[in-house]
C-alpha positions as CSV (number, residue, x, y, z in Angstrom):
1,X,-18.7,21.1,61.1
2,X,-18.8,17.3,60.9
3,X,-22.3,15.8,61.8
4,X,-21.0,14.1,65.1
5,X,-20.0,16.8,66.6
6,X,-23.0,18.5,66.0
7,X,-25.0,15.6,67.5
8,X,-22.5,15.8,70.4
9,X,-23.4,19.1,71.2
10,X,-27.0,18.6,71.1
11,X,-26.7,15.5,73.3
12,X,-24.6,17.8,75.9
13,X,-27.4,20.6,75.9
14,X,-29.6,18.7,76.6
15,X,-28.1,17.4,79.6
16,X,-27.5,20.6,80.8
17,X,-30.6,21.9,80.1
18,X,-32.5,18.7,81.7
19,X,-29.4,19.1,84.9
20,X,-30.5,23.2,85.6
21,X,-34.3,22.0,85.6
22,X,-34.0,18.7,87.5
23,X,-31.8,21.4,89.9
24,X,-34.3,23.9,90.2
25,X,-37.2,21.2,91.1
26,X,-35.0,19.8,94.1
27,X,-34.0,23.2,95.1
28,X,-37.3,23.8,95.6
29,X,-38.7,20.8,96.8
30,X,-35.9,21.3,99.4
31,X,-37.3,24.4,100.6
32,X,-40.5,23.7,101.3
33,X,-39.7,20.3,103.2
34,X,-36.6,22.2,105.3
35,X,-39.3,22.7,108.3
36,X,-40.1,18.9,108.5
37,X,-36.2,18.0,108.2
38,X,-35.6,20.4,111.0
39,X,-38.5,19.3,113.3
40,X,-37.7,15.3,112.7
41,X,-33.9,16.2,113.1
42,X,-34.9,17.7,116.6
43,X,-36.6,14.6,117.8
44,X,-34.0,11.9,116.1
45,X,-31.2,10.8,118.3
46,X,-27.8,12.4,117.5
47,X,-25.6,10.8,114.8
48,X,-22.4,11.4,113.6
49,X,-22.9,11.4,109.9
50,X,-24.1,14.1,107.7
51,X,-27.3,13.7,105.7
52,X,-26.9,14.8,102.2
53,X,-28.7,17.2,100.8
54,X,-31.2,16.8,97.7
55,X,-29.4,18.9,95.5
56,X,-25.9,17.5,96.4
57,X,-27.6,14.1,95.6
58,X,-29.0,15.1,92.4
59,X,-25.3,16.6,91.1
60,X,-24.0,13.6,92.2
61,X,-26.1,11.3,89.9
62,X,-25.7,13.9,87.3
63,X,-21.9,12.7,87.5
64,X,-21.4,9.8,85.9
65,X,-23.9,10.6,83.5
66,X,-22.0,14.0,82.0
67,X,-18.9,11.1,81.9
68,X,-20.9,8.9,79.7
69,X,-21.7,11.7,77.6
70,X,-18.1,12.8,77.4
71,X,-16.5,9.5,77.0
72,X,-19.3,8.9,74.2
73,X,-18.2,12.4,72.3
74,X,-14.9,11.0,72.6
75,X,-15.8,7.6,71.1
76,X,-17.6,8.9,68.4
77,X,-14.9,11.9,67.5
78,X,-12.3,9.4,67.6
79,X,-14.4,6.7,65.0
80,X,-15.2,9.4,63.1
81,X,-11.3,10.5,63.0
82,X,-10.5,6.7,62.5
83,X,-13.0,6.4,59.6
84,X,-12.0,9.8,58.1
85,X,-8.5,7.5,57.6
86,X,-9.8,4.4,56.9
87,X,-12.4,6.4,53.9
88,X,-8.3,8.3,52.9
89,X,-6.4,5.1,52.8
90,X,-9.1,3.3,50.9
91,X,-9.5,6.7,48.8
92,X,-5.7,6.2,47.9
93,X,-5.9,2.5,47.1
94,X,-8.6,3.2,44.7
95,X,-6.3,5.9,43.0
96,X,-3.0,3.6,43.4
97,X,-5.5,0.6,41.9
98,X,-6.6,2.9,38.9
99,X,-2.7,4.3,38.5
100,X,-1.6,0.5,37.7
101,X,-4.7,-0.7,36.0
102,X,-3.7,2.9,33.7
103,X,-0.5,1.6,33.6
104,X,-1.1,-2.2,32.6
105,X,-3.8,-0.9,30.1
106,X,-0.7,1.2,28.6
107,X,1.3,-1.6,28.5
108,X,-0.5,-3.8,26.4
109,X,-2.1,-0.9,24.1
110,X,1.9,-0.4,23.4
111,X,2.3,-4.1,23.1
112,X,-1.1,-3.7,20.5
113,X,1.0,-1.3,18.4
114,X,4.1,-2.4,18.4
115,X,2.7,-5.7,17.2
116,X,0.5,-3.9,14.1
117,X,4.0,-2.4,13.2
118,X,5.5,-5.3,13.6
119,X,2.1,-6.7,11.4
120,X,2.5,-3.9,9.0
121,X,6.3,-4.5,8.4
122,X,5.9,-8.7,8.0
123,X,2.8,-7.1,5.2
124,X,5.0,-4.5,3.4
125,X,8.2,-7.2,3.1
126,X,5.8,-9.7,1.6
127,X,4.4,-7.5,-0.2
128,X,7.6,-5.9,-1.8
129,X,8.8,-9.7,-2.5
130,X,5.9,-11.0,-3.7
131,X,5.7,-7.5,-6.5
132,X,9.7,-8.6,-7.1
133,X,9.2,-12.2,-7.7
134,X,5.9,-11.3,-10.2
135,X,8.5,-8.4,-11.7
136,X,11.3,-11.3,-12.4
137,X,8.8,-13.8,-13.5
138,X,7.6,-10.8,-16.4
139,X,11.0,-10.3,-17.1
140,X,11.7,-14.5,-17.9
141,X,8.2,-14.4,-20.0
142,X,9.3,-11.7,-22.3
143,X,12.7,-12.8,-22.5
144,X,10.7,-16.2,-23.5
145,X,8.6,-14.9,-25.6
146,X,11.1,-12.8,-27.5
147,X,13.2,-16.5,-27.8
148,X,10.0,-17.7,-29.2
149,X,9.1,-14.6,-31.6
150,X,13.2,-15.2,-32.8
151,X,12.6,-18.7,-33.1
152,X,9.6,-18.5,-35.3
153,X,11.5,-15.6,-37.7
154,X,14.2,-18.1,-37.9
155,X,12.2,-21.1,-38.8
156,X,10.6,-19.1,-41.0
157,X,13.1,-17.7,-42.6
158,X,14.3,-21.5,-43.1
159,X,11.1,-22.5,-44.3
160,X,10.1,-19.5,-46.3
161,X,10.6,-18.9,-50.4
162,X,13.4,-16.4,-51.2
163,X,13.2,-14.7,-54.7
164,X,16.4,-13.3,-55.8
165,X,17.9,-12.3,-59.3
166,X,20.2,-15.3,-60.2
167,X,21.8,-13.4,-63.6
168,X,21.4,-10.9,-65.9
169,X,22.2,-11.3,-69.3
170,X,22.6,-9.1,-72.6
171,X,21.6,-10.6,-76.4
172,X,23.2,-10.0,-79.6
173,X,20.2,-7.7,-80.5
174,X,20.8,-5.9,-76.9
175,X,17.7,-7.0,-75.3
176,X,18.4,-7.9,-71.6
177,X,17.2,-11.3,-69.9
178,X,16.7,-11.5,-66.4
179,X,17.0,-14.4,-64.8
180,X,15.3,-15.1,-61.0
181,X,15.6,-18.7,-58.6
182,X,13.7,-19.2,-55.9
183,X,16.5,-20.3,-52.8
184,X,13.8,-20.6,-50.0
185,X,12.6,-24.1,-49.1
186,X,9.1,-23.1,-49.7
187,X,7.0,-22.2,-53.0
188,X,6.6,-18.0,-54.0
189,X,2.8,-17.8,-54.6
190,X,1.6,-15.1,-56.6
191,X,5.1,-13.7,-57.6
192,X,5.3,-10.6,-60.0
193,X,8.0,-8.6,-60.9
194,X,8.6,-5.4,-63.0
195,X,11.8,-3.6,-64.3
196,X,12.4,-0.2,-65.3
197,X,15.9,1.2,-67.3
198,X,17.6,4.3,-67.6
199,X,21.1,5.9,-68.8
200,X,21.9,7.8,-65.3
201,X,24.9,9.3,-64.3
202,X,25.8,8.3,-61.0
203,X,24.8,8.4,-58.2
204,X,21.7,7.6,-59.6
205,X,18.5,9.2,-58.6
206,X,16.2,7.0,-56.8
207,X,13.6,7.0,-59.6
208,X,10.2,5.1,-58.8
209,X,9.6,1.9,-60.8
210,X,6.2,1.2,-62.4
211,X,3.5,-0.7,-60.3
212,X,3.3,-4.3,-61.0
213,X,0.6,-6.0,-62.8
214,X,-0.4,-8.7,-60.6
215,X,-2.8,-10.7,-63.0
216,X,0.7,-12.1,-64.4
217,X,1.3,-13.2,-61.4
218,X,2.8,-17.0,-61.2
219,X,4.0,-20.1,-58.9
220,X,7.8,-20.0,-58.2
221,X,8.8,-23.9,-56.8
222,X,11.9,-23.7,-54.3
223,X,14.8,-23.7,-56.8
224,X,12.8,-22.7,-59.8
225,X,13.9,-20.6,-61.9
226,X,11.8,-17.7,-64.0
227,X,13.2,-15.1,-66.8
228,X,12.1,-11.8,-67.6
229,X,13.2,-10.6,-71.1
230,X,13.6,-6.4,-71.3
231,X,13.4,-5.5,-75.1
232,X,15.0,-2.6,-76.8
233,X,16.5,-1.1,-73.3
234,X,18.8,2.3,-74.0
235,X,22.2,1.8,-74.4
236,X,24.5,2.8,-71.6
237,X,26.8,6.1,-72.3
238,X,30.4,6.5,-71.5
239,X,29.3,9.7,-69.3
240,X,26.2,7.5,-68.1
241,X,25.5,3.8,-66.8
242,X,21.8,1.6,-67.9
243,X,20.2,1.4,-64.3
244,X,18.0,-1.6,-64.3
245,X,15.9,-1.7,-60.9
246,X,13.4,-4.3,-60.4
247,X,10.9,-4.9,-58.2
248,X,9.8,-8.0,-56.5
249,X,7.1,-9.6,-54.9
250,X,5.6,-12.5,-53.4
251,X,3.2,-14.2,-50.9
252,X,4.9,-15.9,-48.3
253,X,3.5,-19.2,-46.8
254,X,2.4,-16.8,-43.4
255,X,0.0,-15.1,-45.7
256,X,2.0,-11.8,-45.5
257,X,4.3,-10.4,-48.5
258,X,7.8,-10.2,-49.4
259,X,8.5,-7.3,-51.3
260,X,11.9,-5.6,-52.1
261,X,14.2,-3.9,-54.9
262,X,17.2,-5.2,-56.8
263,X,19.6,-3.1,-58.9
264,X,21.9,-3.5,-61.3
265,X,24.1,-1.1,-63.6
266,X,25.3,-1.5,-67.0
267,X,28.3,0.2,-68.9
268,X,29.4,0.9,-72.1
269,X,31.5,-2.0,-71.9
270,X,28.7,-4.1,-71.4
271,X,29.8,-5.5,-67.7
272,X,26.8,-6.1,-65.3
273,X,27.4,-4.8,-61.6
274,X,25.3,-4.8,-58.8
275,X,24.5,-1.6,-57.3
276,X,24.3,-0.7,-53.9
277,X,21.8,2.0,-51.9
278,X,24.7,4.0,-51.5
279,X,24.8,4.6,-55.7
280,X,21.6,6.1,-54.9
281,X,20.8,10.0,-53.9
282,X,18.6,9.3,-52.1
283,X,18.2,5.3,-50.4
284,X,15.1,3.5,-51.5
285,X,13.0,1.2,-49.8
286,X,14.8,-2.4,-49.5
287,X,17.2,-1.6,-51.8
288,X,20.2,-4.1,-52.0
């Protein structure tokens, strides 16, 4: 039970309770005074209004005082009603303020991610182009620096000594003189060269050739020439060819070496032929 009513209840007890003794006291206080009222009446000169009595006096004082009361219950039921809706409507503001301050804090957290997204897209693109563009730019510096690499092989193969066997000869006796020029635009240092022979039938077998002996090493100018003499070499065979293979080496001006193989066939005619890897079994290294 709401505490107004309660206190309303209380007040209206006590009223009553405060009305039956204030009652009782008259009633009696009426009693005992009835003699006197008669005896004064007796003497008094005749009237036509009617005295009241004490008790009728004291209920009608206790009148407008129930009233109050009442009209006061009332007044307080009815603020109490009127603040039970006032306390509801402000109850349900709060709530409806909360519901869009919800709402508005929604909004802008969706606004906050579509924005990283948004953020994270802008990134990744950037990203991606910026990996492209460093992808194309590696692309251009190797094909540069394979230009270059090309470039330098080329000027050094321009600029570089080239050894090769200029003619090969055969003496009255049958000894065999080898003749080599230098067509490179740069001096052969320490240039050696050995030569092994053998009657082979073909294809030949790619027999090794002797080491070389590099303190005989010498200087080869560009367009110098150099002979090697091969003394008593077997005599070629109508069934088999003299193979002469030499080998050949030099420094180049890099600091690295040139080495490669040369080889020639004789036959009983005594014609001189160059021969090829494919006379070979078997290719050798460099072989021309």
């Amino acid at each position: 039970m709401p505490r107004g009513y309660r206190l309303a209840i209380i007040a209206l007890g006590l009223t009553l309770l405060a009305y039956q003794g204030h009652s009782q006291e008259a009633e009696k206080s009426a009693l005992e005074g009835q003699p006197v009222a008669e005896e004064r009446q007796s003497h008094s000169a005749p009237t036509s209004e009617k005295i009241p009595t004490p008790k009728q006096q004291d209920a009608s004082s206790l009148v407008p005082a129930i009233q109050g009361i009442e009209t006061a219950v009332r007044d307080l039921v009815a603020a109490q009603d009127q603040g039970k809706d006032v306390d509801e409507i402000q109850r349900q503001k709060d709530d409806l303020d909360a519901q869009e301050k919800m709402a508005l804090w929604a909004m802008w957290m969706f606004v906050a991610a579509a924005t990283s997204v948004l953020l994270t897209g802008a990134g990744i693109l950037l990203l991606w182009k910026t990996l492209k563009a460093t992808r194309d730019a590696l692309t251009e510096t190797v094909k540069a620096t394979r230009a270059m690499i090309r470039q330098n092989e080329l000027t050094e193969y321009a600029q570089r000594p080239w050894i090769v066997v200029d003619d090969i000869s055969v003496g009255n006796d049958g000894d065999i003189s080898v003749c080599f020029r230098n067509v490179g635009s740069s001096p052969a240092r320490q240039f050696v060269k050995v030569a092994a022979t053998a009657t082979l039938p073909r294809p030949f077998p790619a027999s090794p050739i002797p080491d070389f002996n590099f303190s005989n090493h010498t200087f080869l100018a560009p367009n110098a020439t150099e002979f090697m003499f091969i003394d008593n070499p077997p005599r070629p065979r109508p069934d088999r060819d003299l193979l002469i293979r030499i080998r050949i080496a030099y420094t180049l001006p890099s600091g690295g070496r040139d080495e490669h193989f040369e080889s020639f066939a004789m036959t009983v005619g005594g014609g001189v032929m160059k021969v090829t890897a494919e006379d070979f079994k078997t290719a050798h290294k460099k072989e021309d």
